[in-house]
Backbone as CSV, one residue per row, in Angstrom:
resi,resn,N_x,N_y,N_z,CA_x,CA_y,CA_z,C_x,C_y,C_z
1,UNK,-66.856,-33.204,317.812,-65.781,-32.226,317.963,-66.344,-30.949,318.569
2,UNK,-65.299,-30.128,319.743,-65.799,-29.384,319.886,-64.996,-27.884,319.616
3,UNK,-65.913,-26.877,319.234,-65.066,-25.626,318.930,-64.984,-24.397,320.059
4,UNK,-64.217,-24.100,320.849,-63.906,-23.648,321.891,-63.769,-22.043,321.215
5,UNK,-64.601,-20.796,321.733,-64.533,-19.483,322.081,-63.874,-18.758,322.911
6,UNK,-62.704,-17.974,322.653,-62.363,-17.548,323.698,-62.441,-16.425,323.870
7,UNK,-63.473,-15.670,324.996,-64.046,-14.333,324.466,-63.643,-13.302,325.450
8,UNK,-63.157,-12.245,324.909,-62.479,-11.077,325.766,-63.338,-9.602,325.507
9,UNK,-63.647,-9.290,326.211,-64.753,-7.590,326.470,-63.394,-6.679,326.587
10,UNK,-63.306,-6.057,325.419,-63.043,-4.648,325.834,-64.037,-2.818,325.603
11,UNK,-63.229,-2.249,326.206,-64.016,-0.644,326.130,-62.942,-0.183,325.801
12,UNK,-61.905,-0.511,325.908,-60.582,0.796,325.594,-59.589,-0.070,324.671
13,UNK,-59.216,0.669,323.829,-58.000,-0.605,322.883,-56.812,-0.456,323.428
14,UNK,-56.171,-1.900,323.056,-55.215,-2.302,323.867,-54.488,-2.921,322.620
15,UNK,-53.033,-2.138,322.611,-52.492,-2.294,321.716,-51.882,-4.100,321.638
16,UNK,-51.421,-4.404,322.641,-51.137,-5.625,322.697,-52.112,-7.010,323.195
17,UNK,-53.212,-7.049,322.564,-54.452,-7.809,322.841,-53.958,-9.425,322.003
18,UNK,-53.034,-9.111,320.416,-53.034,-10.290,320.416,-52.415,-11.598,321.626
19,UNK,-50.666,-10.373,322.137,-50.413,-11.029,323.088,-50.899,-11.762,324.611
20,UNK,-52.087,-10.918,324.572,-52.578,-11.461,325.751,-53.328,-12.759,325.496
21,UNK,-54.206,-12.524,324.323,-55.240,-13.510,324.110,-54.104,-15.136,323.380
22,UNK,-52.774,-14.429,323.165,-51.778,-15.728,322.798,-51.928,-16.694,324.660
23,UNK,-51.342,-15.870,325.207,-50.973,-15.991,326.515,-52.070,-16.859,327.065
24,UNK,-53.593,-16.442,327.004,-54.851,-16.838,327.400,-54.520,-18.579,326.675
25,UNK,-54.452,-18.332,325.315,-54.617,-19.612,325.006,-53.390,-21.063,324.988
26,UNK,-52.692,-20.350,325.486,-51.392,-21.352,325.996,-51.771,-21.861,327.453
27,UNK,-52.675,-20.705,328.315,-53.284,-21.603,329.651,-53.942,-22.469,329.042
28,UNK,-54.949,-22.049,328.292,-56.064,-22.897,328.509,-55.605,-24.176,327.801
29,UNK,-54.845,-24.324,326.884,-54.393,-25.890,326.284,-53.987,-26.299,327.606
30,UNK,-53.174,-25.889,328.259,-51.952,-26.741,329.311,-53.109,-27.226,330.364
31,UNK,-54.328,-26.625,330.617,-55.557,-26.900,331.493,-56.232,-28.304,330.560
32,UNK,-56.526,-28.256,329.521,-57.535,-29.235,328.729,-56.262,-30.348,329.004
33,UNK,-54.670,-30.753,328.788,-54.061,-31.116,328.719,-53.760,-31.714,330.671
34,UNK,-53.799,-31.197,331.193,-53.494,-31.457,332.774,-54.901,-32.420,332.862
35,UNK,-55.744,-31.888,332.102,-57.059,-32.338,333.183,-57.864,-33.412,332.439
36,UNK,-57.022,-33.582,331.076,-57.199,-34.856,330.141,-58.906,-34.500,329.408
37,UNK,-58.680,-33.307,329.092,-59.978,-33.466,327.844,-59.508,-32.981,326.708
38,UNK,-59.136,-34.018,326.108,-58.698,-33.998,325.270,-59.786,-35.318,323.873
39,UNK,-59.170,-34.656,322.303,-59.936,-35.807,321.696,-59.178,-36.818,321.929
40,UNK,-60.494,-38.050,321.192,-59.573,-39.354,321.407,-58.438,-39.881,320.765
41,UNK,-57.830,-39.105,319.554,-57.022,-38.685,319.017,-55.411,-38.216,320.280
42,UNK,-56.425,-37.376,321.226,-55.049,-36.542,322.145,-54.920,-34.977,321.550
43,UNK,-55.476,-34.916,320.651,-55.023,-33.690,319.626,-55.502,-32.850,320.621
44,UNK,-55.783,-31.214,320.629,-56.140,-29.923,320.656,-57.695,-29.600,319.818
45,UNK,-58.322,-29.220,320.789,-59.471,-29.001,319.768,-59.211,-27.615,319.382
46,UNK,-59.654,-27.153,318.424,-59.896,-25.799,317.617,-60.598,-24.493,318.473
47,UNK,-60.116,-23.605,318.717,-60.485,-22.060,319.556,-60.563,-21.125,318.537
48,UNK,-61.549,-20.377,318.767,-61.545,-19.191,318.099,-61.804,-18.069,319.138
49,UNK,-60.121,-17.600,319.200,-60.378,-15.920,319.898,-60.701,-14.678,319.385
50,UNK,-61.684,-14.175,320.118,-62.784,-12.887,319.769,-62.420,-12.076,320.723
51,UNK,-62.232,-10.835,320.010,-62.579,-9.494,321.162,-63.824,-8.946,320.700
52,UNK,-64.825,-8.344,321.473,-65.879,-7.597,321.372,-65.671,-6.150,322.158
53,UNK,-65.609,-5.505,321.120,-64.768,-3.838,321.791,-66.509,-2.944,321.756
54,UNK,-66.761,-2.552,322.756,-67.652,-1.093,322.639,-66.977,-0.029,322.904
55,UNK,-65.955,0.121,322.652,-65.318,1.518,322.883,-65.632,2.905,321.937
56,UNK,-66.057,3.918,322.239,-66.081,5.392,321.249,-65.525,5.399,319.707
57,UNK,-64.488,5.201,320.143,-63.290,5.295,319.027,-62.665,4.142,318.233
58,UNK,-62.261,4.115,317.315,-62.336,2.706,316.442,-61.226,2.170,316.617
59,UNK,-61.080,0.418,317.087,-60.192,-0.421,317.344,-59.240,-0.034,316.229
60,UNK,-57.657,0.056,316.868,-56.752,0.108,315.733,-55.522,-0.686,316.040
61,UNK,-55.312,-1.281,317.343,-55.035,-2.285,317.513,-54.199,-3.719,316.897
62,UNK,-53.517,-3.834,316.144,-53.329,-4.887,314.938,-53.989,-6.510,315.694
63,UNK,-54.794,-6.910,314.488,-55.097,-8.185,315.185,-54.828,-9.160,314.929
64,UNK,-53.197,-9.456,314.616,-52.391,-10.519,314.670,-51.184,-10.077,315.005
65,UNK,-50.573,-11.311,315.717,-49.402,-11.175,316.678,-48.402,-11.158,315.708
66,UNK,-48.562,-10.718,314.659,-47.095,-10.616,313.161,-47.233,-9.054,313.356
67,UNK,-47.965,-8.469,313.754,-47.836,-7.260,313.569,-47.227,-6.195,314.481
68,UNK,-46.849,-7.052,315.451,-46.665,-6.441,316.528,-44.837,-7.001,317.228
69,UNK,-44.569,-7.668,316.043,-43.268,-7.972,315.873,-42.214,-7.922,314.744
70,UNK,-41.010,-7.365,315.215,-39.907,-6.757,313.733,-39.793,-8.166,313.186
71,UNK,-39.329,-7.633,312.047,-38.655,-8.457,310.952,-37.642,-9.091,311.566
72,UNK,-37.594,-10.049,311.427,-35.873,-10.788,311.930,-35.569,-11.439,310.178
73,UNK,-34.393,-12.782,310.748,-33.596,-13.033,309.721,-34.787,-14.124,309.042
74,UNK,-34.642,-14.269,307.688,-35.864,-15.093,307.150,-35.866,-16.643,307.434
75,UNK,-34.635,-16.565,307.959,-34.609,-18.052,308.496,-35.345,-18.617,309.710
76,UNK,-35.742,-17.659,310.436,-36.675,-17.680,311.497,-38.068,-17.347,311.466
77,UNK,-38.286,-17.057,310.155,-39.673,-17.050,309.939,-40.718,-17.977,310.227
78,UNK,-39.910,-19.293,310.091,-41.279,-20.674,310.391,-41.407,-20.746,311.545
79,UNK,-40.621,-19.945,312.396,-40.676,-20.042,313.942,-41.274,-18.989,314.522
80,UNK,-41.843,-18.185,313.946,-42.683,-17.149,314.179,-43.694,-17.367,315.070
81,UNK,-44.632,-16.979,316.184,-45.638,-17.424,316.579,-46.919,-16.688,316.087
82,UNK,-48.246,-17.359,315.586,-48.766,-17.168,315.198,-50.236,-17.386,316.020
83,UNK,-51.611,-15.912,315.780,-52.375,-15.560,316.133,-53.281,-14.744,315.542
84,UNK,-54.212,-15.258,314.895,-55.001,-13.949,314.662,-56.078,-13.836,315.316
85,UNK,-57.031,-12.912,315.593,-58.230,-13.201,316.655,-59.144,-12.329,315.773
86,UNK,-60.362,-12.578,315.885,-61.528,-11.779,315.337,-61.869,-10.951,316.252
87,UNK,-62.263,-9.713,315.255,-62.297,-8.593,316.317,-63.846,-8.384,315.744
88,UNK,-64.935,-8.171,316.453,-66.093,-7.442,316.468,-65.978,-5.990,317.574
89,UNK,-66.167,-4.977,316.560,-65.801,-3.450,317.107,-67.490,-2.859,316.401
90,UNK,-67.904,-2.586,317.884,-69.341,-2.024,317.636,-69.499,-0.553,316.832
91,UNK,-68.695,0.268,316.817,-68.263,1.752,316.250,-68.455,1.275,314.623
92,UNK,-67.661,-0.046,314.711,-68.063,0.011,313.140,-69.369,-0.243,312.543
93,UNK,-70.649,-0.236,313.294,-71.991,-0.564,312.702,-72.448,0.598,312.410
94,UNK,-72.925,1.059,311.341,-74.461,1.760,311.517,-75.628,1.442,312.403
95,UNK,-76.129,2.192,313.064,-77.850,2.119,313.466,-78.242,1.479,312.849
96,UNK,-78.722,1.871,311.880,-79.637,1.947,310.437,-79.210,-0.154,310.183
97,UNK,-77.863,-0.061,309.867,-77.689,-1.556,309.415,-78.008,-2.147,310.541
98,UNK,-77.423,-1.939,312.062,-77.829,-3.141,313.056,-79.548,-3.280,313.073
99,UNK,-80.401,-2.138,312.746,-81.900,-2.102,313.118,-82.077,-3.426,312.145
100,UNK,-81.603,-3.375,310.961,-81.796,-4.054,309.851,-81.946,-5.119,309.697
101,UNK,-81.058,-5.973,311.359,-80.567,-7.240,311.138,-81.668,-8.012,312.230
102,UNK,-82.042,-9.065,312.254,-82.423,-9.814,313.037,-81.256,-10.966,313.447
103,UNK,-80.515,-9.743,314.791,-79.764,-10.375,315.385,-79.264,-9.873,316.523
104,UNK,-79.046,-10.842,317.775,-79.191,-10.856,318.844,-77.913,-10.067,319.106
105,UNK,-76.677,-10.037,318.798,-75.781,-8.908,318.435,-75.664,-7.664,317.873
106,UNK,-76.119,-7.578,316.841,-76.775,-6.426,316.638,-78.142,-5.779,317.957
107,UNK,-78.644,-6.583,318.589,-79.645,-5.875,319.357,-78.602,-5.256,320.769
108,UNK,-77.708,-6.165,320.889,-77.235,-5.783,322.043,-76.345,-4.846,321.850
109,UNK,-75.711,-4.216,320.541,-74.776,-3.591,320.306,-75.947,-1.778,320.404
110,UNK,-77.204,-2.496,319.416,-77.924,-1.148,319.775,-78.636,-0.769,321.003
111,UNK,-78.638,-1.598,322.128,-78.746,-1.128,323.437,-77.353,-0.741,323.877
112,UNK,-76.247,-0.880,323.889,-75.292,-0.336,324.467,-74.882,1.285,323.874
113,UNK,-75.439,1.320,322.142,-75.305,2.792,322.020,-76.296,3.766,322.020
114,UNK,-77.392,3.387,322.539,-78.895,3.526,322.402,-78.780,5.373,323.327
115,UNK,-79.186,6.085,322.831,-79.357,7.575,323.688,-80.665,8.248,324.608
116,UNK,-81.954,7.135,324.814,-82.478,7.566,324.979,-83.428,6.397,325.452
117,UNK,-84.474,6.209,326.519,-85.400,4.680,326.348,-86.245,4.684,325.329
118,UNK,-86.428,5.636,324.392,-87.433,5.340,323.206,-86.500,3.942,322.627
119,UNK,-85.221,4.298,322.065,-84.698,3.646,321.648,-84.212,2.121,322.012
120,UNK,-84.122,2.241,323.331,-84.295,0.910,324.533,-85.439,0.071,323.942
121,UNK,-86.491,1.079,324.106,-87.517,0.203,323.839,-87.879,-0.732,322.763
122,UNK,-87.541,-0.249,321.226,-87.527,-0.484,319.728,-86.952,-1.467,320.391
123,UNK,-85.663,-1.719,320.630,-85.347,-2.961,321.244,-85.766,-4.497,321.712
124,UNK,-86.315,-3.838,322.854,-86.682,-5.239,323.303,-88.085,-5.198,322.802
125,UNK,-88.588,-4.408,322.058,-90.107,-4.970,320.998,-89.047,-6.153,320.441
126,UNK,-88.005,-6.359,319.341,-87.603,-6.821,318.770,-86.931,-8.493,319.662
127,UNK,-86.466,-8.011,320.690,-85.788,-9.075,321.595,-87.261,-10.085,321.717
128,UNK,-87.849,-9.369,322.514,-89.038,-10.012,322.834,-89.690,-10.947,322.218
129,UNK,-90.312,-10.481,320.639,-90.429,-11.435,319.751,-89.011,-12.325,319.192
130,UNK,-87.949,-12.083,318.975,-87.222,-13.238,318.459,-87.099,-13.987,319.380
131,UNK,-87.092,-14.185,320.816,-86.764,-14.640,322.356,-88.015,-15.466,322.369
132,UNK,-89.065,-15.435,321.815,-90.582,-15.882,322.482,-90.374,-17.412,322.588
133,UNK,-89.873,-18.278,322.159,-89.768,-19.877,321.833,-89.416,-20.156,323.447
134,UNK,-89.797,-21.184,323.709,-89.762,-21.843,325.461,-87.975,-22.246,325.052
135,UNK,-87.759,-22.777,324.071,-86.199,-23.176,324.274,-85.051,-21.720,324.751
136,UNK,-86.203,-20.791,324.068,-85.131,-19.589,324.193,-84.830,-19.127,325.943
137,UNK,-85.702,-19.591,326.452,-86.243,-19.412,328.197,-84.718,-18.417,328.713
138,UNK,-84.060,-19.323,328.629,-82.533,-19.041,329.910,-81.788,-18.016,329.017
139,UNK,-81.716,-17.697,327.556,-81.267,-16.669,326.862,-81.518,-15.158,327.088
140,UNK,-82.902,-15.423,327.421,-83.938,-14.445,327.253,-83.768,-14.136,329.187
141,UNK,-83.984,-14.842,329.805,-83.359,-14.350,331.137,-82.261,-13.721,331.216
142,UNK,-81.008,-13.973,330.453,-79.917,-13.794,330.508,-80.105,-12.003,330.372
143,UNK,-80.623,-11.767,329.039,-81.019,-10.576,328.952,-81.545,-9.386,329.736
144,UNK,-82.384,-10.371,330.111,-83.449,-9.560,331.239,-82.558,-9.160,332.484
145,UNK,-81.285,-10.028,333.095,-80.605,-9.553,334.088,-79.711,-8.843,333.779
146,UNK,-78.988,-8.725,332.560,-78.094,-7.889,332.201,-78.568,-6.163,331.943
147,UNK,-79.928,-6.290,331.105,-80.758,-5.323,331.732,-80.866,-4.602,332.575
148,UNK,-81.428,-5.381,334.133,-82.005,-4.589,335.046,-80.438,-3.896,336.288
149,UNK,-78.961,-5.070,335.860,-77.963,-5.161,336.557,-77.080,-4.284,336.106
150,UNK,-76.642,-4.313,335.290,-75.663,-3.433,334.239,-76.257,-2.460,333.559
151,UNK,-77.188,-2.634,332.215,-77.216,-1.738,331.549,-78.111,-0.347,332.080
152,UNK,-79.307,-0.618,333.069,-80.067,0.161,333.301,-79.527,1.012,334.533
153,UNK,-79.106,0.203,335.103,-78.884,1.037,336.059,-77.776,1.882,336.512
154,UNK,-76.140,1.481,334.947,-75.663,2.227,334.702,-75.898,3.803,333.967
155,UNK,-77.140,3.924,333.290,-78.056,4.634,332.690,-78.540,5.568,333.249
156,UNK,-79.152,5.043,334.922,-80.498,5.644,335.439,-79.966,5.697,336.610
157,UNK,-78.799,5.733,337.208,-77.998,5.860,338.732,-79.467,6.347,339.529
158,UNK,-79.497,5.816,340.593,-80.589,6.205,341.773,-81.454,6.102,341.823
159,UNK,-82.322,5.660,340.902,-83.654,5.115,340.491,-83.818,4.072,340.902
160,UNK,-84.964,3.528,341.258,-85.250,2.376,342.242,-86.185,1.577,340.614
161,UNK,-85.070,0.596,340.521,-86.061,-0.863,339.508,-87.529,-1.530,340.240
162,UNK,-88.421,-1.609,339.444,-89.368,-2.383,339.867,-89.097,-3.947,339.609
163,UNK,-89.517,-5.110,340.217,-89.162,-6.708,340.338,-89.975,-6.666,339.005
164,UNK,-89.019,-7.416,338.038,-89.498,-7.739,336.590,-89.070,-9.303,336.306
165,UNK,-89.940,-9.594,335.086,-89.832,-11.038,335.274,-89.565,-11.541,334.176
166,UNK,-88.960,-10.607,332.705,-89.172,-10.792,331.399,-89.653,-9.994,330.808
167,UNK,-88.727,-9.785,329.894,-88.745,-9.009,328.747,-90.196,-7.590,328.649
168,UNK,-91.165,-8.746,328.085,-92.439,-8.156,328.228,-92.627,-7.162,328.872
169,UNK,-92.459,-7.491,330.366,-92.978,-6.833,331.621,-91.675,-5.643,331.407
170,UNK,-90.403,-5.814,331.476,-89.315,-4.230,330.649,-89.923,-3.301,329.510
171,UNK,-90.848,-4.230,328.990,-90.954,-3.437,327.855,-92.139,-2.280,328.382
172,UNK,-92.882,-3.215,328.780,-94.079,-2.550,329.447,-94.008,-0.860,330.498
173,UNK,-92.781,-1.662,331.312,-92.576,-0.476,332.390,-91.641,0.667,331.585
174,UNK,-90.883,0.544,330.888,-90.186,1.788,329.903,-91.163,2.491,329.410
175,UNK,-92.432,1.983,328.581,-93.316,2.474,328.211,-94.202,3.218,329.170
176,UNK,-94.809,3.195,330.315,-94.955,3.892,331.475,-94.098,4.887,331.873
177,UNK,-92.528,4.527,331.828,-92.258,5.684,332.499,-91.287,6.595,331.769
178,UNK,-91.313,6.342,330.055,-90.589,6.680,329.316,-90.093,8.177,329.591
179,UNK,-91.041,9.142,329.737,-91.470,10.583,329.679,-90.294,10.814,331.060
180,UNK,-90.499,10.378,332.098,-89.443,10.260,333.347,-88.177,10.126,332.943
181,UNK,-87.887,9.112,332.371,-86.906,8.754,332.341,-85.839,9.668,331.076
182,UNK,-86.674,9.985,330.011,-85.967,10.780,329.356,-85.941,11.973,329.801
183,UNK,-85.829,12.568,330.681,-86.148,13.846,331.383,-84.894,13.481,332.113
184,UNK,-84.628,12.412,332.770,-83.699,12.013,333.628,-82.346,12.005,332.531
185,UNK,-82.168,11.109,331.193,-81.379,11.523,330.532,-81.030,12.701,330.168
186,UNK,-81.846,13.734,329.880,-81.855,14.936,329.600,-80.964,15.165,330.759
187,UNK,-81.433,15.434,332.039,-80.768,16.186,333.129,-79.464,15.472,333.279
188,UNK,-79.189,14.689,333.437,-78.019,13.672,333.276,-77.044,14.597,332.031
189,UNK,-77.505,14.715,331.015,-76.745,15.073,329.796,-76.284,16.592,330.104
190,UNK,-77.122,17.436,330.785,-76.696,19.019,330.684,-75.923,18.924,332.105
191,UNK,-76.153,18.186,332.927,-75.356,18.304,333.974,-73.654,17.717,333.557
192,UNK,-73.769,16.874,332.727,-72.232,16.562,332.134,-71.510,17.435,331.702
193,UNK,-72.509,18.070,330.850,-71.769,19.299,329.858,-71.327,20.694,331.043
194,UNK,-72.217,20.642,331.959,-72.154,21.850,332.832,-70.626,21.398,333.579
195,UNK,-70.911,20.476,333.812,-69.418,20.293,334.680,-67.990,20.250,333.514
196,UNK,-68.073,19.884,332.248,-67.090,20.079,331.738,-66.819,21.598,331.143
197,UNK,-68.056,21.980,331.215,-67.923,22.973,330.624,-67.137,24.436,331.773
198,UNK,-67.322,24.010,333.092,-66.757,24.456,333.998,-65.108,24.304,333.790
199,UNK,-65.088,22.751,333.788,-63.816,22.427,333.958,-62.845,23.013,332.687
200,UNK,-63.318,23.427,331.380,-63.044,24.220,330.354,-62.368,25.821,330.629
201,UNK,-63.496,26.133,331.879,-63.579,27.171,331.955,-62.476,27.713,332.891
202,UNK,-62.336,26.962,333.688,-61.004,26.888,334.234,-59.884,26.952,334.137
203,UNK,-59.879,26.121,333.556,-58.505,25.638,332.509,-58.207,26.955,331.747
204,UNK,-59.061,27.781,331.050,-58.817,28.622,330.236,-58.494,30.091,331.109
205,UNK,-59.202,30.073,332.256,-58.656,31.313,333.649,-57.530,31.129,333.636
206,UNK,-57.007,29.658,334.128,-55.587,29.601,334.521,-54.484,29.938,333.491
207,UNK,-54.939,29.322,332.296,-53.847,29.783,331.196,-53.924,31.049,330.793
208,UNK,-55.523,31.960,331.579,-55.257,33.281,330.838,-54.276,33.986,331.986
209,UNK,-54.289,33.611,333.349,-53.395,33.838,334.677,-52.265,33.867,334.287
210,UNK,-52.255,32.590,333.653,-50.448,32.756,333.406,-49.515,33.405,332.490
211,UNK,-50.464,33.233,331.437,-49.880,34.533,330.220,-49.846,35.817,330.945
212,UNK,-50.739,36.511,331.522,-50.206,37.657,332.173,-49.452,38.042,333.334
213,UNK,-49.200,36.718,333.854,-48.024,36.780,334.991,-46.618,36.855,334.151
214,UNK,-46.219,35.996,333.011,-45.585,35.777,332.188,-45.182,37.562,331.137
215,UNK,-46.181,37.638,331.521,-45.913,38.975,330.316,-45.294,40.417,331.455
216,UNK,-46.142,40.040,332.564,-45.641,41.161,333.839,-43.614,40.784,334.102
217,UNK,-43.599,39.331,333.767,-42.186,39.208,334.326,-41.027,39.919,333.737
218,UNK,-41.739,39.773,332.062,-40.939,40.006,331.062,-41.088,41.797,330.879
219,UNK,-41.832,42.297,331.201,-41.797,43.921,331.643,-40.653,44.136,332.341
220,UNK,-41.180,43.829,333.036,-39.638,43.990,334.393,-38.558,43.511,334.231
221,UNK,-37.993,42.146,333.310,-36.850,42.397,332.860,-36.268,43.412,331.812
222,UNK,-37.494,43.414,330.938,-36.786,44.623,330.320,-36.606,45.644,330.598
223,UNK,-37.228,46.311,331.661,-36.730,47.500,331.998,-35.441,47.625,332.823
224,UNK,-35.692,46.464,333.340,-34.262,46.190,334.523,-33.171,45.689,333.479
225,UNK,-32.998,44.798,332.756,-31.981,44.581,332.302,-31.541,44.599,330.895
226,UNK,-32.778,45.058,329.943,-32.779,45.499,328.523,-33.331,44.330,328.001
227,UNK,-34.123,44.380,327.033,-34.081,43.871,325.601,-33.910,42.491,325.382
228,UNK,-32.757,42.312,324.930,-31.927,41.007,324.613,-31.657,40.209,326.263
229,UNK,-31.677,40.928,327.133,-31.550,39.585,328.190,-33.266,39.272,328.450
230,UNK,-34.475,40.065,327.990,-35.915,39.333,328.616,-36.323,38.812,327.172
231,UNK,-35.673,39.107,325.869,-35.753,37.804,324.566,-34.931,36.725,325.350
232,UNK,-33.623,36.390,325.727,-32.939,35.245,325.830,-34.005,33.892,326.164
233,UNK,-34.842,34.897,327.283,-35.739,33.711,328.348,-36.911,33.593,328.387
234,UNK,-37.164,34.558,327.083,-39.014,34.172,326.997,-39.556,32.964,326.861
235,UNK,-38.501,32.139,325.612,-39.062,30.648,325.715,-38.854,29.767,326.821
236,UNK,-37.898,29.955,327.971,-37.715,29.313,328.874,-38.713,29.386,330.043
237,UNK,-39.568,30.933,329.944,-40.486,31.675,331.295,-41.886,30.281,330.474
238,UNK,-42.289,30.225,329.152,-42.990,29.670,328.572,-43.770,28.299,328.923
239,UNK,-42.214,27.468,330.024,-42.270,26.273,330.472,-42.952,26.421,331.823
240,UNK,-43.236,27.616,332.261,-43.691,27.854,333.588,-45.175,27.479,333.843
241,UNK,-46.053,26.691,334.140,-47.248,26.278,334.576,-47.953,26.351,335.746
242,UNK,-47.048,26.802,336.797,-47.512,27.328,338.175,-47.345,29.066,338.756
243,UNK,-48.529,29.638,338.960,-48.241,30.562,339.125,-47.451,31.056,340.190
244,UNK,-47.376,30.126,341.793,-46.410,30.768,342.406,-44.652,31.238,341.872
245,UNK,-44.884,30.055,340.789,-43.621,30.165,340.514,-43.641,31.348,339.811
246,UNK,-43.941,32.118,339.454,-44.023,33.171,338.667,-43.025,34.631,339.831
247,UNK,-43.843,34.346,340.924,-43.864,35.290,342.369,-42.346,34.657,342.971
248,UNK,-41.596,33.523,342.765,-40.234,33.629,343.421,-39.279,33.747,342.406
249,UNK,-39.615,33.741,340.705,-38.575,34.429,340.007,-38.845,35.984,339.592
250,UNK,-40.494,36.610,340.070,-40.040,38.182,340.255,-38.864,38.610,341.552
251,UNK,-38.988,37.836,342.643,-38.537,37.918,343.455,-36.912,37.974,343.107
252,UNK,-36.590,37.537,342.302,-35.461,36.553,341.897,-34.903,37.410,341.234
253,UNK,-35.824,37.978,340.333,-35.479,39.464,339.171,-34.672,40.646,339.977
254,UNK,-35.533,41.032,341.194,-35.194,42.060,342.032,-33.571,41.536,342.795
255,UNK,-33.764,40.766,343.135,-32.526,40.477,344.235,-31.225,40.556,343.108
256,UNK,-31.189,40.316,341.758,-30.245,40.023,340.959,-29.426,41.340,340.420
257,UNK,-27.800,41.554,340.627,-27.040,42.799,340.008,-27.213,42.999,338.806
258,UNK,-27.270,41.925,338.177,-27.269,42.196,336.295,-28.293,41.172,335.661
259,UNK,-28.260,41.530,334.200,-28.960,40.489,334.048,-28.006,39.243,333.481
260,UNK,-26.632,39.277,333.201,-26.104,37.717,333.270,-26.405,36.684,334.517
261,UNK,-26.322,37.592,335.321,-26.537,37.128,337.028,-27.954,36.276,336.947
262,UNK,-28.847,37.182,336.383,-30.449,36.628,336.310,-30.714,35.640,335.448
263,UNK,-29.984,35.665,334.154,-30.086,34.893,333.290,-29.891,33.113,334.286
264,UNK,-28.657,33.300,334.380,-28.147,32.097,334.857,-28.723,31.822,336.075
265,UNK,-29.082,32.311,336.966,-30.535,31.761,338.207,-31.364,31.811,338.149
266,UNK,-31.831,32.266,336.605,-33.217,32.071,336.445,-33.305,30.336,335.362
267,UNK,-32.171,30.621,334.786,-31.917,29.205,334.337,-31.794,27.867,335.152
268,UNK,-31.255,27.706,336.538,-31.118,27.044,337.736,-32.236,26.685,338.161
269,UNK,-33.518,27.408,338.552,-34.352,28.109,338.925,-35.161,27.057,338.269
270,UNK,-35.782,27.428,336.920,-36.881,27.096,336.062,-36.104,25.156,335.977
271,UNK,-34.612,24.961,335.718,-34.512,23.438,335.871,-35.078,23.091,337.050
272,UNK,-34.761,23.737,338.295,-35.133,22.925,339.306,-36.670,22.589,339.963
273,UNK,-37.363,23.367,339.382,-38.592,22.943,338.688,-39.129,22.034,338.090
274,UNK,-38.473,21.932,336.641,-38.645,20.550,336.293,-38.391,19.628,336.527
275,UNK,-37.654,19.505,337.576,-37.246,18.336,338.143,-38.280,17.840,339.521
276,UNK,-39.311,18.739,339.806,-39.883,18.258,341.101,-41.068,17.541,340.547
């Protein structure tokens, strides 16, 4: 007998995963079924669907397809379709527990959250020896390309890999050029922060721009039209997010006889805005 995996990678949660992975496994019967591998029975062999999430933030997701559907009448309950899938969500490990484990999941979960190549390295010390057996050969390759293809060089953008041949020889060259390379994380890390921290900084000009365009408007109605007509529209000026717009309802202020007049084209005005 055989037990069929059906394995889905995510990074971001997806609220409707059971449905997809339902969906996944209604192909794949109608495929084993078209193409006659089937037991000798005819039956369905047994699947077990897995998501493996590395995402930041913790899967919340429901991971059965009951959850993600209302109550109907109880008479339709046996007709329900049914799914549950195992979820492995890396957020939920400790360090500390994955270091703990001698396991090839756990190793790969602590290279994907790993901050630094010291920590890379602890690694494949560990890969290395559990990998050493000749049967392990094509596993242990597997590694080694996911390594030098994906993980590193999502890591180390622009850096030129040296031709490696196994484990060993990774372990070896991290250790050589550890001092580099965390220098490279380092610069990598303050250059992130520098640019968000820009983009922070921005953000906070513009909203300080607009509060005082906002506060200049509301001067000028009150002097022009009193009081109670620049309260009516403070919460409405509030919705304003562009500063030109600020410059064609001063404009707007001036050209206007009263302030009912202003009220109501400035009301026109700020809708037709929201509408672009």
């Amino acid at each position: 007998m055989y037990v069929y995996i059906l394995l889905e990678f995510q990074s971001d949660v997806q609220r409707y995963m059971a449905v997809r992975l339902l969906s996944y496994l209604g192909l794949f019967y109608q495929d084993l079924i078209q193409t006659r591998q089937l037991a000798p029975n005819g039956l369905l062999p047994p699947v077990l669907p897995m998501v493996l999430y590395n995402g930041r933030v913790r899967w919340a997701a429901p991971t059965e397809i009951a959850g993600l559907m209302e109550d109907g009448p109880i008479a339709l309950g046996v007709y329900r379709p049914q799914l549950r899938y195992l979820l492995i969500d890396e957020s939920a490990y400790a360090d500390a527990d994955l270091a703990a484990q001698r396991n090839l999941a756990a190793a790969l979960f602590r290279l994907e959250r790993s901050r630094g190549p010291t920590q890379v390295q602890e690694v494949l010390v560990a890969l290395a020896d559990w990998l050493r057996a000749p049967e392990q050969r094509d596993l242990r390759q597997a590694f080694l390309i996911w390594l030098k293809q994906a993980f590193l060089k999502a890591r180390l953008p622009g850096i030129e890999l040296p031709e490696l041949h196994d484990l060993e020889e990774m372990q070896a060259m991290l250790a050589e050029r550890v001092v580099e390379w965390t220098e490279q994380w380092k610069q990598d890390g303050l250059q992130q922060g520098l640019q968000q921290g820009l983009q922070q900084g921005l953000q906070q000009g513009l909203q300080q721009g607009l509060q005082a365009e906002r506060r200049l408007l509301l001067r000028q109605a009150y002097r022009r039209f009193g009081a109670p007509i620049a309260e009516q529209r403070t919460p409405l000026l509030a919705q304003i997010q562009q500063p030109e717009q600020f410059e064609e309802l001063g404009e707007l202020l001036l050209d206007c006889p009263d302030g009912a007049v202003w009220l109501a084209r400035l009301g026109e005005a700020v809708g037709m805005l929201d509408r672009l």
